[in-house]
C-alpha positions in Angstrom: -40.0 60.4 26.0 -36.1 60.2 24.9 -35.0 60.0 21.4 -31.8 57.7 20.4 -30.6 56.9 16.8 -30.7 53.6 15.4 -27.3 51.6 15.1 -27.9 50.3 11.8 -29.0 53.0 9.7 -28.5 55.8 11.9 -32.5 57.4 11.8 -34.0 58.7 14.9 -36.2 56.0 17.2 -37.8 55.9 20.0 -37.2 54.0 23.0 -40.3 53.1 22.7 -40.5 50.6 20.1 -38.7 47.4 19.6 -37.5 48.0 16.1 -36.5 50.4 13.9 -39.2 51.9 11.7 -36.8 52.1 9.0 -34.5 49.4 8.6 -36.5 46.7 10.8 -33.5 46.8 13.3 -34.5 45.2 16.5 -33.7 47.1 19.8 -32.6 45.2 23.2 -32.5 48.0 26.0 -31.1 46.6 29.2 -31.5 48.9 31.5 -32.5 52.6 32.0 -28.7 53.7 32.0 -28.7 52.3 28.9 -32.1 53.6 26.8 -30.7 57.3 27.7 -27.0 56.4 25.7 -27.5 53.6 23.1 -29.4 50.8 22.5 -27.5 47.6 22.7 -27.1 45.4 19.6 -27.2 42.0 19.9 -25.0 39.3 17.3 -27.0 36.0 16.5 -24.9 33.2 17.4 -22.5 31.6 15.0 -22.2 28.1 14.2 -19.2 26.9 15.9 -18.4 24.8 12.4 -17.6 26.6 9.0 -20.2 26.4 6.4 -19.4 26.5 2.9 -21.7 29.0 1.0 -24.2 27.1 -1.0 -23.8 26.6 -5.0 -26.8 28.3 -6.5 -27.0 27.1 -10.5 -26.7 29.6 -12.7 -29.2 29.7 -15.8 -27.2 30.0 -18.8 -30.1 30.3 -21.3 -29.9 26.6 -22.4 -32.6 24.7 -22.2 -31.6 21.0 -21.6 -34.6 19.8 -23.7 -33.4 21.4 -27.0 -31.8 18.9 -29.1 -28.1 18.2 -29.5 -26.1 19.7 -32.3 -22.8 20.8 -33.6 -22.4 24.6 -35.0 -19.7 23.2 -37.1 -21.3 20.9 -39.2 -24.1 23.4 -39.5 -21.9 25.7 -41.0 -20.3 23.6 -43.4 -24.1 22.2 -44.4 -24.8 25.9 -44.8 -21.6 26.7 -47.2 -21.8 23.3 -49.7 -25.4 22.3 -49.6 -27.4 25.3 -48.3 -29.0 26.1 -51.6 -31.4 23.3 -50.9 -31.8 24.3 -47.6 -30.0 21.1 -45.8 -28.5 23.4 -43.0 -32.0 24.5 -41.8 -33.1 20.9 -42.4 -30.6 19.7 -39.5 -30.9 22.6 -37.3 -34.2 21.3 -37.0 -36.5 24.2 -38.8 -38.2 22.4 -41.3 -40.3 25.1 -42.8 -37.5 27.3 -43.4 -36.0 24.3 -45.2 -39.1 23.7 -47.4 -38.8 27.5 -48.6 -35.2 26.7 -49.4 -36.1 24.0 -51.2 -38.7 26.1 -53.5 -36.4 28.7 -54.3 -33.8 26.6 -54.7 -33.1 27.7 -59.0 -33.6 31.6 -58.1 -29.9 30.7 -56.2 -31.1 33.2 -53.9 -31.0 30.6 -51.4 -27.6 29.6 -52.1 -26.0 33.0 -51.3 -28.6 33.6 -48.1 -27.3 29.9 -46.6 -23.8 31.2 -47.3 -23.6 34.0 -45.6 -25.4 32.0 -43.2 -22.6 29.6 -42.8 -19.6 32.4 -42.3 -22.1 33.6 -39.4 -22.7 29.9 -37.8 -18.6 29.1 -38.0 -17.8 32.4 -36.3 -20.3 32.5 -33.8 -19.5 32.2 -30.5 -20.8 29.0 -28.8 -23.4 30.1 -26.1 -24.5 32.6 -28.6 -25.1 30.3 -31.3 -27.1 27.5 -28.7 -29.4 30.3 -27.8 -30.2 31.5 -31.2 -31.0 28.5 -32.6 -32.2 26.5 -29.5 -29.8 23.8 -29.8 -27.5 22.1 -27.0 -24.2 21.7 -28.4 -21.6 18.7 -28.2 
């Protein structure tokens, strides 16, 4: 029993299989000439026409069910009328609005929505979809 190396991965095989144990490479021994020096590797045919290379979608994080909105207008919601909670109203997140709406004459709300609308206007886009589950225009 003779011992040859693979010619993909380079382990030891034996002429006695008909594919690598490691890699899964399949041997084609012609002759006996050849099982003592090298097994022979075979190409699979190729297409006599060029393929182009298939266009696989990428998942951005975006769900297209989430409903359209602008992270502008948020933020300028968020900087005049946020006190009241009239950003989280049109972003959609209606009990967070209600709460705004309660604590409304603490004027806690008003500096929270603030802030708020600094961070919405200098978001960056795709960040600011995923966050808040929106699609934008």
């Amino acid at each position: 029993m003779s011992n040859i190396e693979c010619p993909q991965c380079g382990a030891p095989a034996d002429v006695t299989l008909t594919q690598c144990k490691y890699c899964g490479e399949k041997f084609n021994f012609q002759n006996e000439q050849r099982i003592m020096q090298q097994p022979v590797y075979q190409q699979p045919p190729q297409p006599a026409y060029q393929t182009q290379p298939q266009q696989v979608p990428v998942y951005d994080g975006i769900d297209p069910s989430w409903p359209i909105k602008n992270k502008n207008i948020a933020g300028v919601l968020a900087i005049f009328l946020g006190g009241f909670g009239i950003h989280k109203f049109y972003m959609g997140k209606i009990f967070q609005g209600i709460i705004y709406l309660i604590f409304c004459w603490t004027y806690i709300p008003s500096i929270i929505a603030f802030i708020e609308g600094i961070i919405y206007l200098l978001s960056n886009e795709h960040n600011f979809a995923v966050k808040h589950r929106v699609r934008l225009r």
